[in-house]
N, C-alpha and C positions, 0 to 999 in steps of 0.2 A: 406390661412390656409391649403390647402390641399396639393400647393406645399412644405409647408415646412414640413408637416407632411411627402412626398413621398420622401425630400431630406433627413430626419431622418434616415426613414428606409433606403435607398441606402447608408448612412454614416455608420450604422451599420451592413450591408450587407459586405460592404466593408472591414469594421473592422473582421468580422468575416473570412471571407479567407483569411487575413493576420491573421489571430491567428493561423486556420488551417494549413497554409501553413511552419509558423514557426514550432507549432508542429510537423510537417512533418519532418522537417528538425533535430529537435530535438529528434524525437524518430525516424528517420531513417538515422542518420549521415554519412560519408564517410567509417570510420573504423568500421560500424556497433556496434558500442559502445553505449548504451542506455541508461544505470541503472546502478547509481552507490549507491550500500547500506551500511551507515557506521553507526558502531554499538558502539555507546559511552559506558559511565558508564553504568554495569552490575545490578545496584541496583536495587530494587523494593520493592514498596510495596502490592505486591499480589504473594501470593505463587499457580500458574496455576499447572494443574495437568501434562501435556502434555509442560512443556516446566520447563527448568533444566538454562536457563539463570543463574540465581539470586545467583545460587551456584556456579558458576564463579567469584563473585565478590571479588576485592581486589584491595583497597582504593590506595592502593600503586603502582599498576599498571597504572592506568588511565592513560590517556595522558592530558597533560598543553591545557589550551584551546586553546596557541600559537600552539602547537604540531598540535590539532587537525583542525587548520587553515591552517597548511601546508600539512598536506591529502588531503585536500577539495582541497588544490592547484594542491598539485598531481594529484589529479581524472581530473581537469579540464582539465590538460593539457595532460592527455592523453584521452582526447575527451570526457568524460561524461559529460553529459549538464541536466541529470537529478541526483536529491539525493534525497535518504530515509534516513532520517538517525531515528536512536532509537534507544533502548536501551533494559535494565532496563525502569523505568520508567520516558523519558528525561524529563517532566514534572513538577517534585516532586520540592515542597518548600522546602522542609524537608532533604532531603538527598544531603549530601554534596562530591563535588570531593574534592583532596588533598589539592589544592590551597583553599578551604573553599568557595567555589563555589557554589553556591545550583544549583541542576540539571538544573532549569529552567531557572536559566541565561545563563549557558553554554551552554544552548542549543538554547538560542536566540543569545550567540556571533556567534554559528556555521549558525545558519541561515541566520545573517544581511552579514557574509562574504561571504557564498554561494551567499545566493543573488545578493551583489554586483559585482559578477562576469558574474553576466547574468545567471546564474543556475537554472532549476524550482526545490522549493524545496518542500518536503513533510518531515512534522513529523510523525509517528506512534508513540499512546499514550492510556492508559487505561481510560481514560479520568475522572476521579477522582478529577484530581486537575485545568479540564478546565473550566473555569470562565471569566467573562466580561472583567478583566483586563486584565490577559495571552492572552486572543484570539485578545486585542488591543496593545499588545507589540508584538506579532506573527506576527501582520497585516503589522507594521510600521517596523517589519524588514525584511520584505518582503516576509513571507511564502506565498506558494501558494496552498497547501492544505496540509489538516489537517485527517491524518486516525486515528479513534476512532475504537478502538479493545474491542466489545463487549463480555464481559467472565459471565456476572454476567445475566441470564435469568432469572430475576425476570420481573415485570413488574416495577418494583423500578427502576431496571437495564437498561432495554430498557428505561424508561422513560426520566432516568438521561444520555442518551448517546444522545436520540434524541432532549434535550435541549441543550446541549453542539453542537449538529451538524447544527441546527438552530442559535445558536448565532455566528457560524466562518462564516454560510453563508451569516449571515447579516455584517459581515465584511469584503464580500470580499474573504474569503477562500471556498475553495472547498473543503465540508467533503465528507467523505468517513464511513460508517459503513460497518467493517471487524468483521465475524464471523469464525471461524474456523469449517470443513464442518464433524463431527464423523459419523457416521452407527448411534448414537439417537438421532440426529438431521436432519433427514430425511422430518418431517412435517415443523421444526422451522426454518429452510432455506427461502425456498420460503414465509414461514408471514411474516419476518422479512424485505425481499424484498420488497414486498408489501407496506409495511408498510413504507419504508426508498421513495420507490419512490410517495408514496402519500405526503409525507411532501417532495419532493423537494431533498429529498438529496441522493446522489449513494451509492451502497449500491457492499462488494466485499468480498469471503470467498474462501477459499484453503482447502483441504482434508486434513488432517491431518495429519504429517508426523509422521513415528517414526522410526527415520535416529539411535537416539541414542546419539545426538549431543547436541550443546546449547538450540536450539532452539523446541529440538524433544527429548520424554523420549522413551524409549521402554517398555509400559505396559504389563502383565502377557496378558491379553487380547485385540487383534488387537479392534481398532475403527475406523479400513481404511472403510469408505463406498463401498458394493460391487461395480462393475459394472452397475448394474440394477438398484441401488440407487440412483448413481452419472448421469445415464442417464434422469431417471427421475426427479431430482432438477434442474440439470444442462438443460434440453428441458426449463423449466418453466422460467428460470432465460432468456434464450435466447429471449422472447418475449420481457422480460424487457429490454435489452443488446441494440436491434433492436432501442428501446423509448430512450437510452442513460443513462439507472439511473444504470447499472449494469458496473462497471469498470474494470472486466474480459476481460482477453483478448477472442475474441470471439473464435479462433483456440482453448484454454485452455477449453472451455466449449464443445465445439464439442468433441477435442480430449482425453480429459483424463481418461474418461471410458474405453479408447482401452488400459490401460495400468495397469490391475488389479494389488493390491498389491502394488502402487506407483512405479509401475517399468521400469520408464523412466529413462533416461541414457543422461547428458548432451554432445553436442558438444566439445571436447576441443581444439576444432582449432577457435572456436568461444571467443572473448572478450562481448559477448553482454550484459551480467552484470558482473560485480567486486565488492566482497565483502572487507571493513580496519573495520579492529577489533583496535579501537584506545584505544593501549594498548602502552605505552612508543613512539618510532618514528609511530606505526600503522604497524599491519602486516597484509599483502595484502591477501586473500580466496581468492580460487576456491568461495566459495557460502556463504552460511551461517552456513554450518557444515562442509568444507572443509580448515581445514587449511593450508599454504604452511610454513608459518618458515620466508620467504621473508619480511623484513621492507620497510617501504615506504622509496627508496632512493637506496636498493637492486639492484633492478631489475628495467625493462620498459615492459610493454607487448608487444611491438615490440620485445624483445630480445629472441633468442632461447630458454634461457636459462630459461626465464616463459615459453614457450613452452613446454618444454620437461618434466617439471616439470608437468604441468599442464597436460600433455599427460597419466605421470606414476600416478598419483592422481587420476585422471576422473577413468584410469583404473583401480585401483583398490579398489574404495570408493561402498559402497552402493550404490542403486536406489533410486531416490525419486520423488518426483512430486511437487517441489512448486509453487506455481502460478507466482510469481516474475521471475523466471529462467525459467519454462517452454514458459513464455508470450513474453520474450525478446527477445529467439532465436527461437520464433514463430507469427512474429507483425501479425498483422490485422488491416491495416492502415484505409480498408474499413469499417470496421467490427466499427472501435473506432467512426469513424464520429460524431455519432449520441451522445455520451457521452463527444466529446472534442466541440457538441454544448454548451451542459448543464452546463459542465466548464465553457466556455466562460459566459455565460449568470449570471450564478454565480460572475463571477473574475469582468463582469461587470458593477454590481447590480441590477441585476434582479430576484433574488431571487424567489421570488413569479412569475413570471411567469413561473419558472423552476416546481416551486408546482405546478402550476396550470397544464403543460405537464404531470406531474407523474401521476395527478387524473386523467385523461383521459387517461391516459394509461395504467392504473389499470384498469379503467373501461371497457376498450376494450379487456382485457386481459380475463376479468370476463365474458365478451360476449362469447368471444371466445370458451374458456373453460366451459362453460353451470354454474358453479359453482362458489364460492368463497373462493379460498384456507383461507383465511381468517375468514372468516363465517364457516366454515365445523369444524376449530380447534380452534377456538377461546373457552379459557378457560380449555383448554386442556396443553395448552405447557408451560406458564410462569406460576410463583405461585408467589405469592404475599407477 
């Protein structure tokens, strides 16, 4: 009994540094190529205050789901081995592409073909419309995590997203709870942490941009957290980053308080994300608010001619700070270990043992810290 109990674990030992090791290989490839994020139908149904998507959208634009099969092809073969892709909200029953598509299919044909190409995929989703069935059509065409973008701070909201993040990881997907980080969400940060690492599930948020772009509005009043804000969330998240429940890149949590005002400035001799806005053949971004004009089929990022492009753009666009861009051409292959555990453990059905690592790590957190960020605001931050 005990040998084969010890053979178990050495077979899942094993399994795990081959999971590791592929990772590896996947977020540190040859051409340094990482992330690739493709941004389908613009539609939605929530009007965010901080992001100007939705008003982009036009039905007649979209790309054919054949189209947007031949992007994902694109990406692949110029080395991305990772997709985001989202939207609008790719999710939605309700909302149709041109072909008379509803979001949710087309967005299962783009994941069952990523997948089939060896790709790990992530969807980004308001989670609204995720349910029992969606997260078992997700599962079987091979998603491998699922990001839930928490906008609604009710206890409604939290409630209804950590249901939906508990039923992908009983399927096999890795959620992710993403919160966007303003200057009044300074307390609601770190609970929500907490809170995402005692049930089990990783938990990831970005300063908020306001580039002026799709993704970024420019409000009368800045809600970039200072310095001093971003240090103090950002310390607190690292204990949890350290347990594996925090999916930041760890370099992104050290560093991005040194760059007040979101005023980092990407590499452009760097490929290590690629944004297709899949809008008729998909036109290739610098980012997520950088457009270049270039169609998939254009250009090659081997060629000068994205180069150069990409040289005079970088140079002369805005600062910003997104977590996705700053984390790519910043990895922290050491830093991730402990979170591409919790994946694995997850992808494997272990679910509940990944809870069980977060309660204990919460709890160690709460030793640590004499207090409980949780305890101290509780009833303070969400309303009901």
């Amino acid at each position: 009994m005990i040998f084969l109990q010890l053979a178990g674990i050495i077979s899942a030992m094993k399994e795990l540094i081959r999971e590791i090791r592929t990772a590896k290989d996947v977020a540190f490839p040859k051409e340094g190529r990482r992330l690739a994020l493709m941004e389908g139908p613009t539609n939605c149904n929530r009007d965010c205050s901080y992001c100007t998507v939705p008003q982009r959208w036009d039905s007649k634009k979209t790309s054919t789901l054949d189209q947007c099969r031949t992007q994902v092809n694109w990406l692949y073969d110029q080395g991305y081995r990772i997709l985001n892709y989202f939207g609008g909200e790719p999710l939605s029953p309700h909302l149709k592409t041109k072909e008379d598509i509803t979001f949710a299919d087309h967005t299962l044909g783009i994941v069952r073909h990523a997948a089939e190409k060896g790709m790990r995929v992530n969807v980004t989703t308001n989670g609204d419309f995720v349910t029992e069935e969606v997260l078992e059509d997700l599962h079987n065409a091979g998603l491998d995590m699922l990001t839930l973008s928490l906008h609604t701070l009710t206890n409604a909201g939290v409630s209804h997203l950590m249901k939906g993040a508990h039923m992908a990881a009983e399927r096999k997907i890795v959620p992710d709870v993403n919160v966007v980080f303003t200057n009044d969400r300074v307390l609601v940060i770190p609970q929500i942490a907490v809170l995402c690492a005692q049930n089990g599930i990783l938990f990831s948020t970005s300063v908020v941009q306001e580039y002026g772009g799709g993704f970024s509005s420019v409000p009368e009043q800045s809600k970039i957290p200072t310095p001093e804000q971003q240090r103090d969330v950002f310390s607190r998240l690292l204990f949890l980053k350290r347990a594996g429940f925090i999916r930041n890149n760890t370099n992104y949590l050290e560093d991005a308080p040194e760059f007040p005002g979101n005023s980092w400035k990407c590499d452009p001799e760097q490929d290590s994300f690629v944004h297709v806005h899949s809008e008729g053949e998909g036109e290739i971004g610098v980012c997520l608010e950088v457009r270049t004009g270039f169609q998939i089929g254009d250009t090659q990022l081997d060629s000068e001619q994205w180069r150069s492009a990409k040289r005079d753009l970088v140079e002369g666009c805005h600062d910003c700070l997104y977590n996705a861009t700053f984390g790519t051409q910043n990895p922290n292959m050491r830093g991730d270990i402990p979170t591409l555990i919790n994946m694995f453990l997850i992808r494997s059905g272990h679910a509940r043992l990944v809870e069980i690592r977060g309660i204990k790590a919460v709890a160690r957190q709460k030793k640590q810290e004499g207090y409980s960020p949780h305890e101290e605001t509780t009833g303070n931050i969400f309303t009901r």
